[in-house]
ROTIMAR-239784 format. One record per residue: residue number from 1; residue in one letter; x, y, z of N, C-alpha, C, O in turn. Coordinates in pm, whole numbers, plus 32768, in hexadecimal, padded with zeros to 4 digits. Layout:
<site seq="NUM" type="A" n_u="X" n_v="Y" n_w="Z" ca_u="X" ca_v="Y" ca_w="Z" c_u="X" c_v="Y" c_w="Z" o_u="X" o_v="Y" o_w="Z"/>
...
***
This chain:
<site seq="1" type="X" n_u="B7CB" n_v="99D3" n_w="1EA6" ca_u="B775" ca_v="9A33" ca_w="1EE4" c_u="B7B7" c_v="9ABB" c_w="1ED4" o_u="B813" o_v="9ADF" o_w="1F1D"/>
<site seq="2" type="X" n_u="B791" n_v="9AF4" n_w="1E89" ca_u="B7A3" ca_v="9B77" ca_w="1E80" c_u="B76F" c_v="9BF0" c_w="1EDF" o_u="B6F7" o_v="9C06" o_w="1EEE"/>
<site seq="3" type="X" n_u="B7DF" n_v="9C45" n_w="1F25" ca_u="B7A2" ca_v="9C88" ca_w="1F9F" c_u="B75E" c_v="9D3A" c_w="1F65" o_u="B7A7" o_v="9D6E" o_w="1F11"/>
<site seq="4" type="X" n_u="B719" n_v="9D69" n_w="1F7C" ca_u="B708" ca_v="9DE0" ca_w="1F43" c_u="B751" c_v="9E4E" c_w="1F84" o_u="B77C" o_v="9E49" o_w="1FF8"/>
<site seq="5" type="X" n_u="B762" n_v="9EE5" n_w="1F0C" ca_u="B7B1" ca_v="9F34" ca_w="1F4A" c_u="B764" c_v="9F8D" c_w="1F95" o_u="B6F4" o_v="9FB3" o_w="1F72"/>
<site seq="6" type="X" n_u="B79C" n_v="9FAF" n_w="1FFC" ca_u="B77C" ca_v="A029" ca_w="2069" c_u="B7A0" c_v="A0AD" c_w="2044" o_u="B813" o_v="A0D9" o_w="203D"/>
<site seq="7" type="X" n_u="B733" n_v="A0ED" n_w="202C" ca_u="B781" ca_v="A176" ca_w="1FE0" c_u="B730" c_v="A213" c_w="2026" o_u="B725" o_v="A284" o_w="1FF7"/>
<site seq="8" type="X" n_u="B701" n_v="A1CE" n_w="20B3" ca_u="B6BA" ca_v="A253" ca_w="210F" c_u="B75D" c_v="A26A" c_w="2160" o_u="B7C7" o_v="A22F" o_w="2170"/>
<site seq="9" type="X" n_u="B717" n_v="A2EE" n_w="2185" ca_u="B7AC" ca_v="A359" ca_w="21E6" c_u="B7DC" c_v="A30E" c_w="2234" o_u="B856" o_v="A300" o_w="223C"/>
<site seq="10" type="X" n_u="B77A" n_v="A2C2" n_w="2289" ca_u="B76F" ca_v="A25B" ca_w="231C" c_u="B79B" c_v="A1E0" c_w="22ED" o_u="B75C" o_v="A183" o_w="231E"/>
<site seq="11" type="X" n_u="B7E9" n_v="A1C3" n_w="22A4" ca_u="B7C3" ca_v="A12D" ca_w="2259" c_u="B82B" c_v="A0C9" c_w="22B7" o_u="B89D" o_v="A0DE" o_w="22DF"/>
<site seq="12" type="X" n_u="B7CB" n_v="A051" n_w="22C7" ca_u="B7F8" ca_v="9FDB" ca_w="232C" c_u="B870" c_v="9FB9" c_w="230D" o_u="B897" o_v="9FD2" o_w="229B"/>
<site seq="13" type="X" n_u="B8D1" n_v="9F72" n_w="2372" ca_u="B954" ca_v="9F55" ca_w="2346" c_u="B936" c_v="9EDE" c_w="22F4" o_u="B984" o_v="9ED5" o_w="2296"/>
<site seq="14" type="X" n_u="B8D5" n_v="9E77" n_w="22F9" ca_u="B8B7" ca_v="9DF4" ca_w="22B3" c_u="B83E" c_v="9E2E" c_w="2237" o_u="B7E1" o_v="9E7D" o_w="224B"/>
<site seq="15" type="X" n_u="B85E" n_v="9DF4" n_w="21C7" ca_u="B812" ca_v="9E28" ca_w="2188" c_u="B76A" c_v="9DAD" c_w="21AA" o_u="B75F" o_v="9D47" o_w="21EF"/>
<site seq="16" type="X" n_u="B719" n_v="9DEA" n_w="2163" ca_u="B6AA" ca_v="9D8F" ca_w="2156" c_u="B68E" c_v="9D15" c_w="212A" o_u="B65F" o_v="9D15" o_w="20B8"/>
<site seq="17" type="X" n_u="B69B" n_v="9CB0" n_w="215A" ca_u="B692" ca_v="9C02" ca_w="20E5" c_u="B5DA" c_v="9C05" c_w="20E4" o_u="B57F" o_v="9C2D" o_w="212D"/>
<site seq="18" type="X" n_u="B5EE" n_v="9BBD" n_w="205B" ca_u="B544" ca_v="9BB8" ca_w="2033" c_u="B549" c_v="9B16" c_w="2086" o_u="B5B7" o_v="9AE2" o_w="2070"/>
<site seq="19" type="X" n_u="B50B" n_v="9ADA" n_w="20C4" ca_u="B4F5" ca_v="9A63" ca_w="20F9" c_u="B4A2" c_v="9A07" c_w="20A2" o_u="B4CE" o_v="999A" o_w="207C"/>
<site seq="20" type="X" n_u="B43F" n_v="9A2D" n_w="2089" ca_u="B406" ca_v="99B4" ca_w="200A" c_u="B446" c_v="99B7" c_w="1F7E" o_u="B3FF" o_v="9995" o_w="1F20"/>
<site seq="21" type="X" n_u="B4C0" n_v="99DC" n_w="1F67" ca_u="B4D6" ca_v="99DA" ca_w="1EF2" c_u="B500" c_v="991F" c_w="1EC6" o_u="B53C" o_v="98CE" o_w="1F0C"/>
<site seq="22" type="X" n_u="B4CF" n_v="990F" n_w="1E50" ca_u="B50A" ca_v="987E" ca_w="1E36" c_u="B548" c_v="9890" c_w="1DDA" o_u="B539" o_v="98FA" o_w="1D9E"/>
<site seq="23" type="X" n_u="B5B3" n_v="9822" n_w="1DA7" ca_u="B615" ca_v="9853" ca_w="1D48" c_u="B5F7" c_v="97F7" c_w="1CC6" o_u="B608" o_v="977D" o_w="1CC4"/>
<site seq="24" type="X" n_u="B5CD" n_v="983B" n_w="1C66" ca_u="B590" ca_v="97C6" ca_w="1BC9" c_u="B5E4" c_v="9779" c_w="1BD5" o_u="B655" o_v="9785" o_w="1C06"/>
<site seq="25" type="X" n_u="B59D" n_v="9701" n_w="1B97" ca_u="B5D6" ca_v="9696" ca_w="1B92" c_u="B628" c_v="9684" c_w="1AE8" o_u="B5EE" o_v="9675" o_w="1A7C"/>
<site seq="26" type="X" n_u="B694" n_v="968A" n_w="1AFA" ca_u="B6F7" ca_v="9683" ca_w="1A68" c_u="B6CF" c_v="95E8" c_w="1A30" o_u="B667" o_v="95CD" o_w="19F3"/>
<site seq="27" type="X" n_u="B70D" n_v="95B3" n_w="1A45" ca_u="B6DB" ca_v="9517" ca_w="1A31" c_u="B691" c_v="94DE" c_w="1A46" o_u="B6BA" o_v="947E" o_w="1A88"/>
<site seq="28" type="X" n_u="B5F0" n_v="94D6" n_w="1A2B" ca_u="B58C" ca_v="9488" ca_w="1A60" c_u="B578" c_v="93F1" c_w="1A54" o_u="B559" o_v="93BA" o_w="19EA"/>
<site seq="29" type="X" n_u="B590" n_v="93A7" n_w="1ADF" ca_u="B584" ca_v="9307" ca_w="1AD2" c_u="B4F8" c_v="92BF" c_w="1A75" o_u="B482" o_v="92DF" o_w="1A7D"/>
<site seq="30" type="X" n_u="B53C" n_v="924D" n_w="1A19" ca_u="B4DE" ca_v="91FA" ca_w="19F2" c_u="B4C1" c_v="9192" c_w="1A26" o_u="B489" o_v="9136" o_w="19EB"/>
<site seq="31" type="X" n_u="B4F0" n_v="9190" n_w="1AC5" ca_u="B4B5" ca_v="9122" ca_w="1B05" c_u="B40F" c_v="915B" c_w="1B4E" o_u="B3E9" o_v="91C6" o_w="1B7D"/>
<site seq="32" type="X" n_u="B3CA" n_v="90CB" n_w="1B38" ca_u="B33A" ca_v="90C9" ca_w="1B87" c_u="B342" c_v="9105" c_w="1C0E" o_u="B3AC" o_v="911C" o_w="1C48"/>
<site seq="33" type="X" n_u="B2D1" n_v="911B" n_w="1C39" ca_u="B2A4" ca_v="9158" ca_w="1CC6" c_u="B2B2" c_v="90F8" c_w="1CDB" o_u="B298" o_v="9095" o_w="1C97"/>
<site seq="34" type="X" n_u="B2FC" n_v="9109" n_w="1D89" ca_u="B2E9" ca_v="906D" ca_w="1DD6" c_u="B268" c_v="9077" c_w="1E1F" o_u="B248" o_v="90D0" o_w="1E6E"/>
<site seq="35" type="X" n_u="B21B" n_v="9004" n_w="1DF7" ca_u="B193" ca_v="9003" ca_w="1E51" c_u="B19B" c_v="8FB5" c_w="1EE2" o_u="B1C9" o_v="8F49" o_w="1F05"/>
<site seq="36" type="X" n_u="B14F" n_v="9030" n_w="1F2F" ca_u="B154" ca_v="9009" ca_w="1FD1" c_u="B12B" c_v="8F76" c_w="1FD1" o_u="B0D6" o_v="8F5A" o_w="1F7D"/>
<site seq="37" type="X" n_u="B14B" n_v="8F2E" n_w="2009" ca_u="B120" ca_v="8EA2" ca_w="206E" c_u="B0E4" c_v="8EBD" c_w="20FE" o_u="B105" o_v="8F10" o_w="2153"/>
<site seq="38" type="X" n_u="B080" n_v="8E5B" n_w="20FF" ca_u="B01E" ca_v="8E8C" ca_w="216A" c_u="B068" c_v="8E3D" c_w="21F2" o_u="B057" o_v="8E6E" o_w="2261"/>
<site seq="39" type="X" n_u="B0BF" n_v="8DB8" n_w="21DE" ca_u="B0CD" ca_v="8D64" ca_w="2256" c_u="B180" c_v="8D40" c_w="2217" o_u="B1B2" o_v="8D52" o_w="21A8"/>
<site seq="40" type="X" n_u="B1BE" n_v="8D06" n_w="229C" ca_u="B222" ca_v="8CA7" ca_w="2286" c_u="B208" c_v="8C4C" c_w="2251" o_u="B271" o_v="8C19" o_w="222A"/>
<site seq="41" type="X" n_u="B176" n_v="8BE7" n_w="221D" ca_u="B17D" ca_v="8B76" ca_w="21D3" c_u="B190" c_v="8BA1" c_w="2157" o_u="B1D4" o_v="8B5F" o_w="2108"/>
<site seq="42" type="X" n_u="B144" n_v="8C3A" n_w="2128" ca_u="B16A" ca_v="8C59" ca_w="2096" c_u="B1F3" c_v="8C85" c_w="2078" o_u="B21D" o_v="8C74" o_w="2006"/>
<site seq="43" type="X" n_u="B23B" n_v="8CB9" n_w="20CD" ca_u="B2DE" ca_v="8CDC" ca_w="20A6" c_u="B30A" c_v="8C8E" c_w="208E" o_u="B33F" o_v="8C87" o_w="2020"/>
<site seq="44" type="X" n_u="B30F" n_v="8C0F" n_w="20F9" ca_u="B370" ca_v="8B91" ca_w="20AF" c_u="B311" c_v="8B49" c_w="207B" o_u="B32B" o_v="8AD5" o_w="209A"/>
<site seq="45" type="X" n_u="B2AD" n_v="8B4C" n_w="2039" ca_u="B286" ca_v="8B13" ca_w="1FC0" c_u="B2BA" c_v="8B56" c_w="1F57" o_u="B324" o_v="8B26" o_w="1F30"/>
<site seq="46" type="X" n_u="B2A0" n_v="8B97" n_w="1F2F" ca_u="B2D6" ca_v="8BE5" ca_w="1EEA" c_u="B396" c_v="8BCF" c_w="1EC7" o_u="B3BA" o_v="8BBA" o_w="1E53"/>
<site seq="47" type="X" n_u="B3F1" n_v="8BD7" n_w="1F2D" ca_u="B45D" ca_v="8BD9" ca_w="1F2D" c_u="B47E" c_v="8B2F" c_w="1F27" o_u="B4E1" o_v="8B04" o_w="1EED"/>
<site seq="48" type="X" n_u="B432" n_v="8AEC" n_w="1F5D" ca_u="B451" ca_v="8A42" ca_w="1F25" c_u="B435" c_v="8A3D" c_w="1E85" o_u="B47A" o_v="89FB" o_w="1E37"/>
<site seq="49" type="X" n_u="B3DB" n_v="8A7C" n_w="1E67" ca_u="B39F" ca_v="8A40" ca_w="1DB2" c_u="B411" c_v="8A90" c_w="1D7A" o_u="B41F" o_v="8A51" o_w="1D11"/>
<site seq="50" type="X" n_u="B473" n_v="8AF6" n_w="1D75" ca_u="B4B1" ca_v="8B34" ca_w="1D54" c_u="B53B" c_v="8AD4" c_w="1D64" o_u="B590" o_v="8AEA" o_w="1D0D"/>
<site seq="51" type="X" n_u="B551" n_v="8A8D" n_w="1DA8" ca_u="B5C1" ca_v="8A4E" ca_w="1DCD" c_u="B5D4" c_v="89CE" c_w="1DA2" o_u="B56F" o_v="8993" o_w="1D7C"/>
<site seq="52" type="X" n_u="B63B" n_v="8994" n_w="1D9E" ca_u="B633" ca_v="8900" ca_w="1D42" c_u="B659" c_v="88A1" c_w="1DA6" o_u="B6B0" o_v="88C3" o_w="1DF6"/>
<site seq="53" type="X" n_u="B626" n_v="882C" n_w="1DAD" ca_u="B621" ca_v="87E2" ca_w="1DED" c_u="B6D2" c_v="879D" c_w="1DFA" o_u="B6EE" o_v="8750" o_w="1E56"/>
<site seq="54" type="X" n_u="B71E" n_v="87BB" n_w="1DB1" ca_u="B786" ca_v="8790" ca_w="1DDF" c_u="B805" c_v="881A" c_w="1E1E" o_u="B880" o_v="881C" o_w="1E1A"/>
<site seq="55" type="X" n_u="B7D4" n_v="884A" n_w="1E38" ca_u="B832" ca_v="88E5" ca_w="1E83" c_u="B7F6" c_v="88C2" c_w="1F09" o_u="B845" o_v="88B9" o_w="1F66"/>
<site seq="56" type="X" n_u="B74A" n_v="88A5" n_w="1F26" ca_u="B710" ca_v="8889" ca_w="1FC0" c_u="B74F" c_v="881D" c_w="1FEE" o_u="B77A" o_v="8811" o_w="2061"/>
<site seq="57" type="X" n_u="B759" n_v="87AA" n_w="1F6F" ca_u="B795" ca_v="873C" ca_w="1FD1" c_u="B81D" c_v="8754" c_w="2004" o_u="B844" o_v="871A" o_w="206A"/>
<site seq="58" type="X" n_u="B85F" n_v="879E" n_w="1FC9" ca_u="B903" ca_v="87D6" ca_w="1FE3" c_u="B938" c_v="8820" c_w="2072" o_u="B99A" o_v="881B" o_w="20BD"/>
<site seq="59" type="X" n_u="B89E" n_v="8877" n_w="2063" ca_u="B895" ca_v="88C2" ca_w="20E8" c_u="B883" c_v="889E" c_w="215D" o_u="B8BC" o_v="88BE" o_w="21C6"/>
<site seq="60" type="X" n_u="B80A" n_v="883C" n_w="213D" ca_u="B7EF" ca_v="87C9" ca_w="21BD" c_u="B841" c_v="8755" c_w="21D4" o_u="B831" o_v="8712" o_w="223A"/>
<site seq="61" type="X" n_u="B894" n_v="873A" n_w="2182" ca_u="B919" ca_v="86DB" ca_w="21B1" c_u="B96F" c_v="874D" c_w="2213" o_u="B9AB" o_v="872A" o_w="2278"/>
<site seq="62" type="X" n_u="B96A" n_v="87CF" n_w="21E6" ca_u="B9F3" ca_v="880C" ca_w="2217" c_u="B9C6" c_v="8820" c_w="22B9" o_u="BA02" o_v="8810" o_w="2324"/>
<site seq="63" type="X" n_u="B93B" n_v="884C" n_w="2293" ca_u="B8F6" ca_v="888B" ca_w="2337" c_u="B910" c_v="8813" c_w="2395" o_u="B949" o_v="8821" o_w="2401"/>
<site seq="64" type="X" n_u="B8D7" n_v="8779" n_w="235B" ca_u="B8FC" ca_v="871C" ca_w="23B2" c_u="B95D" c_v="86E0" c_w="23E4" o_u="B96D" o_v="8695" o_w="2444"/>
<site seq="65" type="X" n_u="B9B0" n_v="8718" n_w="237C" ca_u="BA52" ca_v="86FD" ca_w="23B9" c_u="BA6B" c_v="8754" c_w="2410" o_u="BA9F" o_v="8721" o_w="2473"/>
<site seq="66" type="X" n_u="BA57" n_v="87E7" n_w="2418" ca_u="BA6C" ca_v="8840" ca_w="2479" c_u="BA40" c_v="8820" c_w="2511" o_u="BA7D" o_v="8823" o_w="257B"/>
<site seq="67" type="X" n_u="B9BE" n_v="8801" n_w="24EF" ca_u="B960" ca_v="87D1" ca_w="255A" c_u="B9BF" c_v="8734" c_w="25AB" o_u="B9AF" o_v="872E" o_w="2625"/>
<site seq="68" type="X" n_u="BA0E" n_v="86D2" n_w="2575" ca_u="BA38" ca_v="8670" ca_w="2590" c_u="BAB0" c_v="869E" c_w="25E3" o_u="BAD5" o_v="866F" o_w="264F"/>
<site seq="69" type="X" n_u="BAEB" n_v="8712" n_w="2594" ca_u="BB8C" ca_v="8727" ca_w="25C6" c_u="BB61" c_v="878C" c_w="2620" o_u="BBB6" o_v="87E3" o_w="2609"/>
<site seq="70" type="X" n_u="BB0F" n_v="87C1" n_w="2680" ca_u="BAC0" ca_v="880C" ca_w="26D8" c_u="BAA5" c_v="8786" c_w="2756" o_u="BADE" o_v="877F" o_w="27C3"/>
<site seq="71" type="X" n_u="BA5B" n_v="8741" n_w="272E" ca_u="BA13" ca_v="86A3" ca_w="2787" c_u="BAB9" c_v="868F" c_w="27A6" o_u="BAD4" o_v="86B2" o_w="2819"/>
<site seq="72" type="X" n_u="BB08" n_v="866E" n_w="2770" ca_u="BB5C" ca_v="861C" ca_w="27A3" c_u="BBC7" c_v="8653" c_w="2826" o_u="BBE1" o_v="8619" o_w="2890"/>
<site seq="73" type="X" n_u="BBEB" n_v="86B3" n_w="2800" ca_u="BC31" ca_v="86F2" ca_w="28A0" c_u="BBD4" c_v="8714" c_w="291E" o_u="BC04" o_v="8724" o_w="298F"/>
<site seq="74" type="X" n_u="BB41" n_v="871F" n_w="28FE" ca_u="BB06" ca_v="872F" ca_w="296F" c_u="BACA" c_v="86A2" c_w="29A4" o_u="BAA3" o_v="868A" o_w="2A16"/>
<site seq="75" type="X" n_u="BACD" n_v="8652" n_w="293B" ca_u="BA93" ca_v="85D5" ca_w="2993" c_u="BB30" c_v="859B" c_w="29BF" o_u="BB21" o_v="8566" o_w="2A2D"/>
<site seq="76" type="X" n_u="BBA5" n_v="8592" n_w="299D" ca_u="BC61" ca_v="8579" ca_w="29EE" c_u="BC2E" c_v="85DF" c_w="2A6F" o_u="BC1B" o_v="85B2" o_w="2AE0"/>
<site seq="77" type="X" n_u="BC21" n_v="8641" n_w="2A58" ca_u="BC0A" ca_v="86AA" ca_w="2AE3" c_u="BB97" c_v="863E" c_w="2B51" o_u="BBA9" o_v="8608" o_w="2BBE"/>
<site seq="78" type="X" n_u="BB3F" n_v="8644" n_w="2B0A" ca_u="BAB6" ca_v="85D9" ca_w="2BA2" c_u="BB11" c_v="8578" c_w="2B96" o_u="BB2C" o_v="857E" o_w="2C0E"/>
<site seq="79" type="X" n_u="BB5B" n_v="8520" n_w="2B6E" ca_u="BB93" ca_v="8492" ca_w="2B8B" c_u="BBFB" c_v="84CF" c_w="2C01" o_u="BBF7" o_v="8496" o_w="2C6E"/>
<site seq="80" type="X" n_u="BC54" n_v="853B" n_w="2BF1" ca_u="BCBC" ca_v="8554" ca_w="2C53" c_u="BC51" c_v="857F" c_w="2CA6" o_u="BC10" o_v="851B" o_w="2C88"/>
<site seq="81" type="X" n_u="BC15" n_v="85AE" n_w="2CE4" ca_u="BBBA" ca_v="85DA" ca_w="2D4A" c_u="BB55" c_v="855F" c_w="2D98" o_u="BB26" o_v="855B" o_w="2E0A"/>
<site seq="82" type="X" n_u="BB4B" n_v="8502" n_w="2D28" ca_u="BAFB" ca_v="8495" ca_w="2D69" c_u="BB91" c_v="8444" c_w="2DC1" o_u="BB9F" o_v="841D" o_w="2E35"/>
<site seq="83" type="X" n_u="BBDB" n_v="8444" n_w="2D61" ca_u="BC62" ca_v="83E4" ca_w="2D97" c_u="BCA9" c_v="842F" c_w="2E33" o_u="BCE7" o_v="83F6" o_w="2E8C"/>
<site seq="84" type="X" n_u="BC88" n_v="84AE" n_w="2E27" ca_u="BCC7" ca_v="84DC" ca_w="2E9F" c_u="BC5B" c_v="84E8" c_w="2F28" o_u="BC79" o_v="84EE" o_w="2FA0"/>
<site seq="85" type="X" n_u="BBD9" n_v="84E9" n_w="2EE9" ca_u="BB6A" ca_v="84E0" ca_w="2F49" c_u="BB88" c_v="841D" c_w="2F6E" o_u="BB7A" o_v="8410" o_w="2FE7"/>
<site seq="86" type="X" n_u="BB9B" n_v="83CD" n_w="2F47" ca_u="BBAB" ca_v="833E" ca_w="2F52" c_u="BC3E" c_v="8327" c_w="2FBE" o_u="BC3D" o_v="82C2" o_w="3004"/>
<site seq="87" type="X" n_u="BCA5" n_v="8378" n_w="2FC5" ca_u="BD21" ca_v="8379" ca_w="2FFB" c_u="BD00" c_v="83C0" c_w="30A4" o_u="BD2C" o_v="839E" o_w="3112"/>
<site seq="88" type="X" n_u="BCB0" n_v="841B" n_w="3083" ca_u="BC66" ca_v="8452" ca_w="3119" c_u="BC24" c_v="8418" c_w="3152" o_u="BBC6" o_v="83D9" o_w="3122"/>
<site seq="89" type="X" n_u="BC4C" n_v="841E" n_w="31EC" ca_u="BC10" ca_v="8399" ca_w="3254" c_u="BB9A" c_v="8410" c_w="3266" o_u="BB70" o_v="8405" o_w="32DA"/>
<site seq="90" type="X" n_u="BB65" n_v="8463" n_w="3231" ca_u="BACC" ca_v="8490" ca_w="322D" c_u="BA45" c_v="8454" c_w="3233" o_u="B9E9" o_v="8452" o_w="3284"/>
<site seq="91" type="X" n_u="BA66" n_v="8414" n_w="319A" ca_u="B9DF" ca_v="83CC" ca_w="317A" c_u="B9FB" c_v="8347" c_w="3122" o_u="BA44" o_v="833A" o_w="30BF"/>
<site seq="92" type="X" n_u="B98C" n_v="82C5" n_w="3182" ca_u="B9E9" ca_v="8266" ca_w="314D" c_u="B997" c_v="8249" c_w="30C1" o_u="B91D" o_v="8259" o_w="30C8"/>
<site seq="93" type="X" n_u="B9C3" n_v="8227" n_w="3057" ca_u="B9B2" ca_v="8228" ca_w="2FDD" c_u="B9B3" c_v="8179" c_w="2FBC" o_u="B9A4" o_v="8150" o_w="2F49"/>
***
């Protein structure tokens, strides 16, 4: 962005910036326009047919392992809580 010069008697301490200026484009991309999608069923349609069926299965092993090693300290957590609710003359179990 190039600012212009101030060259009246009064002249502002900031000079003038042009605000719509855009700057040419040196390198113009040869990639396609990405076309809008109207819904979330078309994004990941779109992003499944693009994807190979063995990277999803990779992902969904990893997510479910995540998901497993997540389940497992919180269901040890309800077992100590059931076991200590069972030790309390509270409620008889």
């Amino acid at each position: 962005m190039k600012p212009s010069q101030n060259t009246r008697s009064r002249a502002q301490k900031f000079p003038l910036v042009d605000y719509c200026y855009q700057a040419p484009l040196l390198n113009p991309s040869g990639a396609p326009c990405v076309k809008k999608s109207n819904s979330l069923r078309d994004i990941s349609r779109d992003y499944f047919d693009a994807e190979s069926n063995r990277e999803f299965v990779t992902e969904a092993a990893v997510a479910g392992t995540l998901v497993v090693m997540a389940i497992v300290p919180i269901m040890a957590g309800l077992s100590a809580v059931v076991q200590l609710l069972r030790s309390l003359p509270l409620l008889p179990f």
